[in-house]
N, CA and C atoms of all chains as a GROMACS GRO file, in nm:
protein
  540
    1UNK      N    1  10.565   0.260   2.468
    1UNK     CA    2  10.470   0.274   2.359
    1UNK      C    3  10.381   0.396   2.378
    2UNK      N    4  10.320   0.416   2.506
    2UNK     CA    5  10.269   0.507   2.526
    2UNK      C    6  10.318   0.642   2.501
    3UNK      N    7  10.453   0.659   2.541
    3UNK     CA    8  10.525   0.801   2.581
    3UNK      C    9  10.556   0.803   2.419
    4UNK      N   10  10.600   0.745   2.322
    4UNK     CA   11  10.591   0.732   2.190
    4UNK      C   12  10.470   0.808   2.093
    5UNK      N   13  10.402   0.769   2.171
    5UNK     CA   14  10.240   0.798   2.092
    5UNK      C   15  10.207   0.916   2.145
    6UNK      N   16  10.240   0.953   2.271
    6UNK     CA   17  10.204   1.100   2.286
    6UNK      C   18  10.315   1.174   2.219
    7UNK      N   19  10.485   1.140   2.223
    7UNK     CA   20  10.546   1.253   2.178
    7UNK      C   21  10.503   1.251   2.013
    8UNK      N   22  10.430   1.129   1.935
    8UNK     CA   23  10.419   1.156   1.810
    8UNK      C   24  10.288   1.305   1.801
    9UNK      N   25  10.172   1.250   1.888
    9UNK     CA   26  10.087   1.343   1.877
    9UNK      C   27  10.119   1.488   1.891
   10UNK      N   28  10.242   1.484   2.025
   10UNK     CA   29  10.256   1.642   2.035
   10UNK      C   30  10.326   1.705   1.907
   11UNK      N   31  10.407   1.575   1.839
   11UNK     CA   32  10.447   1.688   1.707
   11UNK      C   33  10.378   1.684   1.607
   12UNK      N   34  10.256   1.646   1.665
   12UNK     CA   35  10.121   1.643   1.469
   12UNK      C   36  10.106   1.792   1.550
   13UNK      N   37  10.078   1.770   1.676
   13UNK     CA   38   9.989   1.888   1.718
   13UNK      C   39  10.048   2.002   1.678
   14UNK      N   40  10.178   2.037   1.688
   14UNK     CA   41  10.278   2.159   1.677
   14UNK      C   42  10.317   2.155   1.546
   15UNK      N   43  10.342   2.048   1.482
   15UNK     CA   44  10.307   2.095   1.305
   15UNK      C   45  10.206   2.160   1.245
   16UNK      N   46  10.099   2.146   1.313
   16UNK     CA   47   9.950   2.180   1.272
   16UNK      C   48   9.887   2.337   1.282
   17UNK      N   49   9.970   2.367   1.446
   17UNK     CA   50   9.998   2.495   1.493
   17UNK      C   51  10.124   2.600   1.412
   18UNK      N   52  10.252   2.495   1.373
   18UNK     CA   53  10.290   2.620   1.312
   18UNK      C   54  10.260   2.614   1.105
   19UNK      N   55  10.167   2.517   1.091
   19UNK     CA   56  10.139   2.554   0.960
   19UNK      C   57  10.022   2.668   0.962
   20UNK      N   58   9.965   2.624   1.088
   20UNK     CA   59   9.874   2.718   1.098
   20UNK      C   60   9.892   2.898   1.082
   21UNK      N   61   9.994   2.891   1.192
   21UNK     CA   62  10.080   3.033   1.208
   21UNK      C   63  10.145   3.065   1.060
   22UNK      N   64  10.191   3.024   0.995
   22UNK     CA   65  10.232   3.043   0.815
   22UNK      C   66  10.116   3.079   0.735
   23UNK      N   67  10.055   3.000   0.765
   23UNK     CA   68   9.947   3.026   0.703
   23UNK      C   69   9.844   3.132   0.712
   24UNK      N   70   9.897   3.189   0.853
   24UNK     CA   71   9.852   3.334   0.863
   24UNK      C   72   9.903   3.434   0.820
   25UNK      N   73  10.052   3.412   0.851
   25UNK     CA   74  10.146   3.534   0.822
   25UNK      C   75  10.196   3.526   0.660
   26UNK      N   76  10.195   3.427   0.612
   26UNK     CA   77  10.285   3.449   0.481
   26UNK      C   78  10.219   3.552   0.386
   27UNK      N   79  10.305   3.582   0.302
   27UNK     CA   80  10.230   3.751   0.168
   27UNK      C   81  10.141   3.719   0.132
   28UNK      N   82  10.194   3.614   0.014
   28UNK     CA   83  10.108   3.568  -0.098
   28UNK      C   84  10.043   3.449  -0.107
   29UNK      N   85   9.968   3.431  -0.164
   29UNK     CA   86   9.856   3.318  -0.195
   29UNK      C   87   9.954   3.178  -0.212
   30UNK      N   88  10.047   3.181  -0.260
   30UNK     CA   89  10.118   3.014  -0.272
   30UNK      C   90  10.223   3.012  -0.177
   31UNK      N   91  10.287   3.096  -0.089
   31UNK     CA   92  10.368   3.112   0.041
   31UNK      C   93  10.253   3.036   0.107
   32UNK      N   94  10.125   3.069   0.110
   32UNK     CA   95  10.025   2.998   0.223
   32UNK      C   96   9.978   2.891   0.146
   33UNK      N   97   9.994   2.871   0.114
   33UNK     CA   98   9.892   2.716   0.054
   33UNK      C   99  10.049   2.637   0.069
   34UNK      N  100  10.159   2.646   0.049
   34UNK     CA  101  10.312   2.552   0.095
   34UNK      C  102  10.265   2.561   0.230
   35UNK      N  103  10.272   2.649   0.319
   35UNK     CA  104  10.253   2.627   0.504
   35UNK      C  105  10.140   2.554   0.495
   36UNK      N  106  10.004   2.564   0.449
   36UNK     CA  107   9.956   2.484   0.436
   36UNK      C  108   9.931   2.352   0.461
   37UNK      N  109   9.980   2.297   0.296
   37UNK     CA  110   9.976   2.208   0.268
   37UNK      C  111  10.088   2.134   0.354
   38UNK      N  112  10.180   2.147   0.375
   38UNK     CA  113  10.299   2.091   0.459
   38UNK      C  114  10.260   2.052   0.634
   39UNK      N  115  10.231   2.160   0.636
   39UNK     CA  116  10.134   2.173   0.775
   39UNK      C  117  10.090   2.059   0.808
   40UNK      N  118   9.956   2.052   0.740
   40UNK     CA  119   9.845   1.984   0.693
   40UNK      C  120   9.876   1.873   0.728
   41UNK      N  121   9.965   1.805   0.558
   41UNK     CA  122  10.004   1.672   0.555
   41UNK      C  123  10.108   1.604   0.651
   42UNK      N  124  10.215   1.729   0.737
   42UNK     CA  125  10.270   1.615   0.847
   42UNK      C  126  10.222   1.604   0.956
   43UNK      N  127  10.157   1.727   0.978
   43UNK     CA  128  10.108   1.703   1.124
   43UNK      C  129   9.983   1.593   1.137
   44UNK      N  130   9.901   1.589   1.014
   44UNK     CA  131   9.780   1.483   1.003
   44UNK      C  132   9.860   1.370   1.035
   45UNK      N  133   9.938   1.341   0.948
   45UNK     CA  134  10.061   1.204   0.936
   45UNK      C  135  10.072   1.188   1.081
   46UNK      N  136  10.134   1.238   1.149
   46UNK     CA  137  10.194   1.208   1.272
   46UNK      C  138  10.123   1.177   1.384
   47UNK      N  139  10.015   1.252   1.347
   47UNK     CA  140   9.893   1.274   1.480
   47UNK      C  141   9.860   1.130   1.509
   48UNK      N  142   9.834   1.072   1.348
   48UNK     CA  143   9.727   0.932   1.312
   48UNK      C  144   9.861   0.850   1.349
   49UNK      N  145   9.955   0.860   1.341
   49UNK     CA  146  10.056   0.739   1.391
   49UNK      C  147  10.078   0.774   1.524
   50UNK      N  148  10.066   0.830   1.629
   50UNK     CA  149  10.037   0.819   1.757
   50UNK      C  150   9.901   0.783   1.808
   51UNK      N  151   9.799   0.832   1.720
   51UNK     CA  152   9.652   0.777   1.727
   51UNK      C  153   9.701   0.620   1.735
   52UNK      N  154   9.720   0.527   1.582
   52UNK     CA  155   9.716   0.415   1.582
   52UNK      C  156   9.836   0.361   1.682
   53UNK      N  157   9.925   0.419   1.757
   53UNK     CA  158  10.018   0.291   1.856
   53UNK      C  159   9.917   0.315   1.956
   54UNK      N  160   9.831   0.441   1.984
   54UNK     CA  161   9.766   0.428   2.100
   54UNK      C  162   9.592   0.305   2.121
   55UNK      N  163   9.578   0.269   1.988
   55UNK     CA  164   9.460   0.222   1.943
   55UNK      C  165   9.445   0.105   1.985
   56UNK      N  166   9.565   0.007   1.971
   56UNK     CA  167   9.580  -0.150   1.991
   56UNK      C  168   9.502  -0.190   1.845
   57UNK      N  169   9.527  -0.353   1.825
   57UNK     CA  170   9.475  -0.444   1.702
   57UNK      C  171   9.282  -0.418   1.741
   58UNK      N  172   9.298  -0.402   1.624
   58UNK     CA  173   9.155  -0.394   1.627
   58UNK      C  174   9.085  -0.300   1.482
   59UNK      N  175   8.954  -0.277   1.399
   59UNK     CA  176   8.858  -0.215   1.326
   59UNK      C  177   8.946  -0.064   1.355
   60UNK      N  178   8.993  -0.063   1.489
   60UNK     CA  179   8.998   0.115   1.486
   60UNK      C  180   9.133   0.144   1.401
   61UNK      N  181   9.206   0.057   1.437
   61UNK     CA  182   9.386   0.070   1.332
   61UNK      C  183   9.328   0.074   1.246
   62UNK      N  184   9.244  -0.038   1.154
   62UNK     CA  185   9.260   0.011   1.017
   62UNK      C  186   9.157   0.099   0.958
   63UNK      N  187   9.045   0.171   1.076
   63UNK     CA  188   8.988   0.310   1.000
   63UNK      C  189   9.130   0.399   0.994
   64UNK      N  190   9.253   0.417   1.087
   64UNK     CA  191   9.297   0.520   1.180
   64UNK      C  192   9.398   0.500   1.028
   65UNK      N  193   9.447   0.384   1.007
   65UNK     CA  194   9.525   0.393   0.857
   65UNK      C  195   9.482   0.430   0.717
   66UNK      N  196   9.368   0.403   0.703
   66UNK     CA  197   9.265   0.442   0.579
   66UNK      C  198   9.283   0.580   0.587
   67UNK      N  199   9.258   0.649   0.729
   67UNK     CA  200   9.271   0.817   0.751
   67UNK      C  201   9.383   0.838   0.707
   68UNK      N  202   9.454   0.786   0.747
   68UNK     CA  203   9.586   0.841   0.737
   68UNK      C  204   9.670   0.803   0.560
   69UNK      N  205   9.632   0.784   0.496
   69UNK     CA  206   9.656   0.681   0.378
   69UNK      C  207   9.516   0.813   0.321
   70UNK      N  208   9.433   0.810   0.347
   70UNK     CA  209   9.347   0.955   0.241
   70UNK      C  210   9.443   1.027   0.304
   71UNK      N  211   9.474   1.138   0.391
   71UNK     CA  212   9.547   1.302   0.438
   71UNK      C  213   9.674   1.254   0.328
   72UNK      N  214   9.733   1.165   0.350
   72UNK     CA  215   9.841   1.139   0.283
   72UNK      C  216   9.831   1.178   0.126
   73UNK      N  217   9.753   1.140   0.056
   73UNK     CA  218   9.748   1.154  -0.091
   73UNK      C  219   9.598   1.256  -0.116
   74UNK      N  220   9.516   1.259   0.002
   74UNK     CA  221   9.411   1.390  -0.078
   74UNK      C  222   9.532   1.539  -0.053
   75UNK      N  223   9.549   1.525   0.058
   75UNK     CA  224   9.591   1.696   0.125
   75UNK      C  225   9.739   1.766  -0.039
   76UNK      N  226   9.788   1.703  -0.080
   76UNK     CA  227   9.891   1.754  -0.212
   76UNK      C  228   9.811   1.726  -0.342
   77UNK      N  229   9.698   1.642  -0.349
   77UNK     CA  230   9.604   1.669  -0.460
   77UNK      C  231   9.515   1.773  -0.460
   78UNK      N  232   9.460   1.839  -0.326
   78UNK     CA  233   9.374   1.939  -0.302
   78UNK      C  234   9.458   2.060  -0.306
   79UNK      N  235   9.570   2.071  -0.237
   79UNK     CA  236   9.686   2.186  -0.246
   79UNK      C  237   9.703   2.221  -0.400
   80UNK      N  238   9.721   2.108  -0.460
   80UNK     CA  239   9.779   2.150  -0.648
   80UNK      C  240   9.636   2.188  -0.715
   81UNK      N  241   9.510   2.138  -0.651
   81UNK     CA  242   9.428   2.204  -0.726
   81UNK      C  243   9.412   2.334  -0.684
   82UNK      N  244   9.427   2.377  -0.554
   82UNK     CA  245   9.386   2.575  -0.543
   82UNK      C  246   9.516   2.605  -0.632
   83UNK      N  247   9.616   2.555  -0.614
   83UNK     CA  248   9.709   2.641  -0.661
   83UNK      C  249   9.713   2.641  -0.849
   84UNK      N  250   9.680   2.588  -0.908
   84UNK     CA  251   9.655   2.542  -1.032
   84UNK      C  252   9.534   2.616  -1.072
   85UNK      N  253   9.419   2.622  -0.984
   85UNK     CA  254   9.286   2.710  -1.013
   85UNK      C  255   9.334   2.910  -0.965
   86UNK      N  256   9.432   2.928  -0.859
   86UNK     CA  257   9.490   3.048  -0.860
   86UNK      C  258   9.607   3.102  -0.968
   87UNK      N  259   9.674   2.972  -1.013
   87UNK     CA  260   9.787   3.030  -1.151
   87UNK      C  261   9.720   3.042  -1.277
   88UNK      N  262   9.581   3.000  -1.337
   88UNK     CA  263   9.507   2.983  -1.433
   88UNK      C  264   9.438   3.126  -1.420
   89UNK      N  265   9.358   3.171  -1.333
   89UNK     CA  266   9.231   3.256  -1.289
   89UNK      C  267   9.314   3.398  -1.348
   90UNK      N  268   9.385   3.445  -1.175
   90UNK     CA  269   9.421   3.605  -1.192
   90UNK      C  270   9.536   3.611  -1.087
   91UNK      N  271   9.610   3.512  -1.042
   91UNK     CA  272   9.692   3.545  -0.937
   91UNK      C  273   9.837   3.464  -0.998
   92UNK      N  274   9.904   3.564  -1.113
   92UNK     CA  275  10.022   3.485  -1.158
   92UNK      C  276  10.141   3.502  -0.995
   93UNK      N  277  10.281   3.430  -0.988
   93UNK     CA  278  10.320   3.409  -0.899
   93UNK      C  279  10.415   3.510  -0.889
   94UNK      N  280  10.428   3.630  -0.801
   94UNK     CA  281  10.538   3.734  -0.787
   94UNK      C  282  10.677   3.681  -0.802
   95UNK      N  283  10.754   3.734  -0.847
   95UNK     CA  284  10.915   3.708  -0.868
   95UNK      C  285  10.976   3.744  -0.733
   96UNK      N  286  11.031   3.698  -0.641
   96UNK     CA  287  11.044   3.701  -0.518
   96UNK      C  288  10.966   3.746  -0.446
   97UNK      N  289  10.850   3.709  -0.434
   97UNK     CA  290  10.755   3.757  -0.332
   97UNK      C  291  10.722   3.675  -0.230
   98UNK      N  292   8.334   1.493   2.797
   98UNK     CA  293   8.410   1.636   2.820
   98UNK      C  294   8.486   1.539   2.695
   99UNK      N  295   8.617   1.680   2.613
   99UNK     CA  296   8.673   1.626   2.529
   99UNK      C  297   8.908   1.632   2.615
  100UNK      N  298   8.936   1.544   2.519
  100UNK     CA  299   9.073   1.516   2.577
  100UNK      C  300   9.149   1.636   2.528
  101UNK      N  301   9.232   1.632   2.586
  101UNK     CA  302   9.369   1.765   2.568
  101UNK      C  303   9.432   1.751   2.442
  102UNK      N  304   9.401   1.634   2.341
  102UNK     CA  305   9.458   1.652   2.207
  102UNK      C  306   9.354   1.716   2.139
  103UNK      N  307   9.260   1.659   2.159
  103UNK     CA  308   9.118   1.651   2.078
  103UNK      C  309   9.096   1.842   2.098
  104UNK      N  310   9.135   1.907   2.214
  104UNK     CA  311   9.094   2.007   2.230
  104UNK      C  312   9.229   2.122   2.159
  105UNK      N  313   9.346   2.037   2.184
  105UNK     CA  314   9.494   2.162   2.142
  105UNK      C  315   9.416   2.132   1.971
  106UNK      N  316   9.405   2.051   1.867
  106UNK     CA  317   9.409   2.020   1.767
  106UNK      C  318   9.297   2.119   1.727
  107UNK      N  319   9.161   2.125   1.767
  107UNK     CA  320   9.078   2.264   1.761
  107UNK      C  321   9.079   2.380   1.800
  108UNK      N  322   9.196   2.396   1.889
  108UNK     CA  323   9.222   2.514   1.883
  108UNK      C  324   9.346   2.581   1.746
  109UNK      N  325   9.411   2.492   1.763
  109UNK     CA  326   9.447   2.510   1.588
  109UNK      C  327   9.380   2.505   1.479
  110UNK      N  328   9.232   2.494   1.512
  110UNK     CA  329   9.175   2.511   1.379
  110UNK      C  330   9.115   2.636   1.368
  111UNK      N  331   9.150   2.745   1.474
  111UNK     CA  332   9.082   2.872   1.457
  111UNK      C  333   9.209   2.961   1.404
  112UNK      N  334   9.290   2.898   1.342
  112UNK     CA  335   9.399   2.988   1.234
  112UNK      C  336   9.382   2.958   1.099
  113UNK      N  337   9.338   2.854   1.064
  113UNK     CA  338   9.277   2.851   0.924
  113UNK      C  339   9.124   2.899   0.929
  114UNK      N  340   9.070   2.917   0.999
  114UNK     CA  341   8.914   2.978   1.014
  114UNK      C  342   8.964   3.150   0.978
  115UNK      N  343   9.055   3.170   1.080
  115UNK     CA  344   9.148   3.379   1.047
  115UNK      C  345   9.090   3.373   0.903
  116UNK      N  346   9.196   3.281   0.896
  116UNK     CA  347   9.220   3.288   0.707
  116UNK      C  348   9.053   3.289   0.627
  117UNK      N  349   9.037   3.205   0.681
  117UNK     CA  350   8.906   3.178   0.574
  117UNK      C  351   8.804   3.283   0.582
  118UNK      N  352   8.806   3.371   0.718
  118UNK     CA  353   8.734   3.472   0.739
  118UNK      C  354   8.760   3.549   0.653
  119UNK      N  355   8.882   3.594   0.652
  119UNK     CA  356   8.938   3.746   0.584
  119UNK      C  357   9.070   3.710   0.492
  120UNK      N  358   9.044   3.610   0.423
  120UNK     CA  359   9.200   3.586   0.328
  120UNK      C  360   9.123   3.651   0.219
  121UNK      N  361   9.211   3.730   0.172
  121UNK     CA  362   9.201   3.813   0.067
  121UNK      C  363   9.158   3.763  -0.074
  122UNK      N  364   9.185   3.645  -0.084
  122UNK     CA  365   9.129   3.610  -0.229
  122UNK      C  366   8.984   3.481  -0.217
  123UNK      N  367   8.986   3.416  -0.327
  123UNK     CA  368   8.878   3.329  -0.325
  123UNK      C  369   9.004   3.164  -0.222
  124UNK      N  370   9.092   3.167  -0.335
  124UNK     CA  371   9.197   3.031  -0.352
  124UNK      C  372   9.231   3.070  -0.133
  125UNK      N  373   9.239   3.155  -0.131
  125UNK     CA  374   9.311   3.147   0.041
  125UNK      C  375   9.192   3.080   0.116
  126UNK      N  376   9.050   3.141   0.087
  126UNK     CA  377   8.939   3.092   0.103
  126UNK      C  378   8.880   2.953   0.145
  127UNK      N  379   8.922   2.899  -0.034
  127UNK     CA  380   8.930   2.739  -0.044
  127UNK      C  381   9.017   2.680   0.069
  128UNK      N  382   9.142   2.692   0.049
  128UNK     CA  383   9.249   2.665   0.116
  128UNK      C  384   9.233   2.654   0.246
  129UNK      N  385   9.168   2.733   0.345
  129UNK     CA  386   9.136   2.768   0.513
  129UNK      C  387   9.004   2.628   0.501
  130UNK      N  388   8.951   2.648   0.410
  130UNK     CA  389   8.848   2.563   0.433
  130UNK      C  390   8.890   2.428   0.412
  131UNK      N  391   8.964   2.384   0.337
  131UNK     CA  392   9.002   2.246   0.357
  131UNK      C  393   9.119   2.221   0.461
  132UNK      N  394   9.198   2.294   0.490
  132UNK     CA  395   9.266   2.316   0.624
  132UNK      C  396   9.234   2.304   0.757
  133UNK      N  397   9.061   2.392   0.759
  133UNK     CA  398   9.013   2.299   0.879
  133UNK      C  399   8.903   2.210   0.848
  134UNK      N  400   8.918   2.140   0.756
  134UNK     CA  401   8.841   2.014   0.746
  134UNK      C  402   8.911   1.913   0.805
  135UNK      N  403   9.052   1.913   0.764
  135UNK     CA  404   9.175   1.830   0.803
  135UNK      C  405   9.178   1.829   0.964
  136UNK      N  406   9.191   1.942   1.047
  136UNK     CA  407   9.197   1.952   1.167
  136UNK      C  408   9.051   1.938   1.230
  137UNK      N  409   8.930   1.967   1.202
  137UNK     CA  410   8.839   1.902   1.280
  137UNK      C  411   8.823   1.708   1.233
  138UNK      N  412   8.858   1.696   1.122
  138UNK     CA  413   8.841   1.514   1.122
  138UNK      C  414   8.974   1.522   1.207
  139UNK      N  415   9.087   1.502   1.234
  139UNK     CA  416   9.189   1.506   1.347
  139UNK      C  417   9.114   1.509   1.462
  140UNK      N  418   9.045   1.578   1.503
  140UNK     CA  419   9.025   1.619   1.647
  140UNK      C  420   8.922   1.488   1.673
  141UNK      N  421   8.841   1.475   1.568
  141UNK     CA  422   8.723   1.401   1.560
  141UNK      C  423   8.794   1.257   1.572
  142UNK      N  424   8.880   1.223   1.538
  142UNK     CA  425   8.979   1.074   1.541
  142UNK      C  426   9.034   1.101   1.667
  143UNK      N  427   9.076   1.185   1.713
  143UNK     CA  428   9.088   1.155   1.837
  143UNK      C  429   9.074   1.184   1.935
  144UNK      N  430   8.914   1.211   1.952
  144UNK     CA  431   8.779   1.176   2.043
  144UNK      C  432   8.788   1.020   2.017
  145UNK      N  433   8.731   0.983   1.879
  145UNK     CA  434   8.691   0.867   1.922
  145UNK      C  435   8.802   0.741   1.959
  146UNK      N  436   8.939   0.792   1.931
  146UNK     CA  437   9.023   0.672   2.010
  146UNK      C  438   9.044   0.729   2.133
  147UNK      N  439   9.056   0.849   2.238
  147UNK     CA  440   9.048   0.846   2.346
  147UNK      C  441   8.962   0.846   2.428
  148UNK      N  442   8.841   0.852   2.376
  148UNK     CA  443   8.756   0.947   2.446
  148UNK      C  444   8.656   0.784   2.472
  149UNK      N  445   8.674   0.704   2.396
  149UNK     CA  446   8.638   0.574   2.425
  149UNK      C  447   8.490   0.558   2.335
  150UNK      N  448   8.464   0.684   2.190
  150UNK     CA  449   8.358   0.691   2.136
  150UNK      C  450   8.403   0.671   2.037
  151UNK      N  451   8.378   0.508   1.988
  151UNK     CA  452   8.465   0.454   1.845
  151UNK      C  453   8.356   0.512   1.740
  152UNK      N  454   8.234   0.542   1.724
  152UNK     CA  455   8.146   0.586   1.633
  152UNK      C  456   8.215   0.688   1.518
  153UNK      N  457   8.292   0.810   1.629
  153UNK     CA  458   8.321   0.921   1.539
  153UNK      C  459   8.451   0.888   1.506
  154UNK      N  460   8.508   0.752   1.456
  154UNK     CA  461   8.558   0.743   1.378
  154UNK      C  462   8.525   0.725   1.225
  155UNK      N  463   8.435   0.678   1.240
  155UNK     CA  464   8.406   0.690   1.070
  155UNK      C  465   8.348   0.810   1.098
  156UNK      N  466   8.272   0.914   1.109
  156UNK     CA  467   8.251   0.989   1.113
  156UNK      C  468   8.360   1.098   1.071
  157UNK      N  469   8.442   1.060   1.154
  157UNK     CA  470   8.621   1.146   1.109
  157UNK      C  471   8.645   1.092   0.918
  158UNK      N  472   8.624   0.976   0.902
  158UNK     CA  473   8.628   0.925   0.767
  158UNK      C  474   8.561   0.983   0.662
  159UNK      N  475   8.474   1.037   0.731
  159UNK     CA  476   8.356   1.065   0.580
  159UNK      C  477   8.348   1.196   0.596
  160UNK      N  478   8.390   1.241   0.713
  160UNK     CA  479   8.404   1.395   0.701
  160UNK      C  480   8.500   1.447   0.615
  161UNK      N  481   8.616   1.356   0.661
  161UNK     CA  482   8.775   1.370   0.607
  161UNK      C  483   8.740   1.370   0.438
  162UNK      N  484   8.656   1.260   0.359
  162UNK     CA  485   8.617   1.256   0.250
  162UNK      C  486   8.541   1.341   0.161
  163UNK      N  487   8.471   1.399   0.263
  163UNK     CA  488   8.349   1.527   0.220
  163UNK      C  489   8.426   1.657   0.236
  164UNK      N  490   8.516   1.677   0.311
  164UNK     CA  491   8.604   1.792   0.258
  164UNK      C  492   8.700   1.806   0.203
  165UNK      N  493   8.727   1.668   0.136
  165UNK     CA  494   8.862   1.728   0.049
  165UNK      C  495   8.758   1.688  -0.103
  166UNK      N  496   8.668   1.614  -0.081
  166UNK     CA  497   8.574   1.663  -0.238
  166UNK      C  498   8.530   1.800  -0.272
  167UNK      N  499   8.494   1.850  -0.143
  167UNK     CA  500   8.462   1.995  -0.148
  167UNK      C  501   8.558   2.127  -0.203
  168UNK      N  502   8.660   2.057  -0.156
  168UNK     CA  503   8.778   2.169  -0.186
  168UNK      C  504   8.812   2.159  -0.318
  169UNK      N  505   8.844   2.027  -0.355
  169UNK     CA  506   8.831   1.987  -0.463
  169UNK      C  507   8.728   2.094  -0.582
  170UNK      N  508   8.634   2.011  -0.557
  170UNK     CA  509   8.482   2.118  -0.612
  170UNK      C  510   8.518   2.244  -0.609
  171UNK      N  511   8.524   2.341  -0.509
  171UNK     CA  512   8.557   2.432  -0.514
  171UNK      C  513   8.653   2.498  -0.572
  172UNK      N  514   8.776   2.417  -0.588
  172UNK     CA  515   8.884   2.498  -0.680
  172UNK      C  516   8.853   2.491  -0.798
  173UNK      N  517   8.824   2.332  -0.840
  173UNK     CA  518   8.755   2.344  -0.991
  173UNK      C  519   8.677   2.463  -1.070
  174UNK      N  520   8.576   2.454  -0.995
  174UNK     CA  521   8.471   2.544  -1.007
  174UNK      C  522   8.525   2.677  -1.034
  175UNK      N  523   8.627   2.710  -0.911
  175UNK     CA  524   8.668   2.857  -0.946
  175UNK      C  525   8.770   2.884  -1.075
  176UNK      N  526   8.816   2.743  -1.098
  176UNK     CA  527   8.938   2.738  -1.223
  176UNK      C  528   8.857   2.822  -1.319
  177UNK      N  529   8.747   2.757  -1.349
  177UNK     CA  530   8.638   2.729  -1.469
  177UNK      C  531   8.522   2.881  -1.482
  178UNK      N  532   8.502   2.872  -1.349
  178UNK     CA  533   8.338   2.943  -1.327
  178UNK      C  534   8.378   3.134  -1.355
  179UNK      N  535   8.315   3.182  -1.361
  179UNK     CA  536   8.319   3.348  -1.333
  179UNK      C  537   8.306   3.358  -1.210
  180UNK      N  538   8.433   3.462  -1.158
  180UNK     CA  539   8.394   3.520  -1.057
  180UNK      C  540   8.525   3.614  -1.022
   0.00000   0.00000   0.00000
């Protein structure tokens, strides 16, 4: 259970790191908000399900699921709003860019 | 002192900070900023399940809540607002 919960954490952790890294390097404004948002939402995901096997029954599972249950459905509602407030404004989307 | 997740997970949050420093538009801006909202409530969840300080779990909760309203807010705003 243990060795479970750390290999989940190490891959929130390294999702997190390479959305991060995309999110540096990519061109344009919606190349980075996909690394992002992808990023974001699995590595949060994963982190909190090695968090909760490491937690045991108890108040802390179900803050650690509530967390995980908001990243889940805010992080692609917050993503579609920059990107929806950047396709409206001044940043239409390059044709292979 | 803080644990080796709690600490790799903030150090990933100084690549959406790059961004938010110097991303070229407003939206990359937004974006870095709710990016590391996500990764400091992460880090903050897990302090308080390893670190044996159950407090900053809700703390991780309402942070987690206060920045994705923010981002929220913020994109709106820029949909709408001049700038």
């Amino acid at each position: 259970m243990r060795a479970l919960a750390t290999a989940l954490m190490v891959l929130g952790t390294v999702l997190l790191f390479l959305g991060g890294v995309g999110f540096l390097r990519f061109r344009d404004p919606y190349s980075r908000l996909q690394a992002a948002g992808v990023g974001d939402v699995g590595g949060a995901f994963s982190f909190l399900l090695g968090l909760s096997l490491l937690s045991g029954w108890g108040w802390e599972l179900g803050v650690l699921g509530i967390l995980a249950v908001l990243f889940l459905f805010t992080g692609p509602v917050a993503t579609h709003a920059i990107a929806k407030g950047a396709f409206l404004r001044r940043h239409p989307p390059k044709e292979g860019g | 002192m803080m644990g080796a997740f709690g600490i790799a997970v903030l150090a990933s949050a100084a690549l959406p900070l790059v961004r938010l420093w110097r991303g070229p538009t407003f939206w990359d801006r937004v974006a870095g900023a709710n990016s590391l909202n996500v990764r400091v409530a992460l880090a903050l969840a897990a302090e308080g399940i390893q670190g044996g300080k159950a407090v900053l779990l809700d703390v991780a909760l309402a942070y987690a809540l206060l920045g994705f309203l923010g981002a929220v807010l913020l994109a709106r705003f820029g949909e709408r607002g001049e700038r």
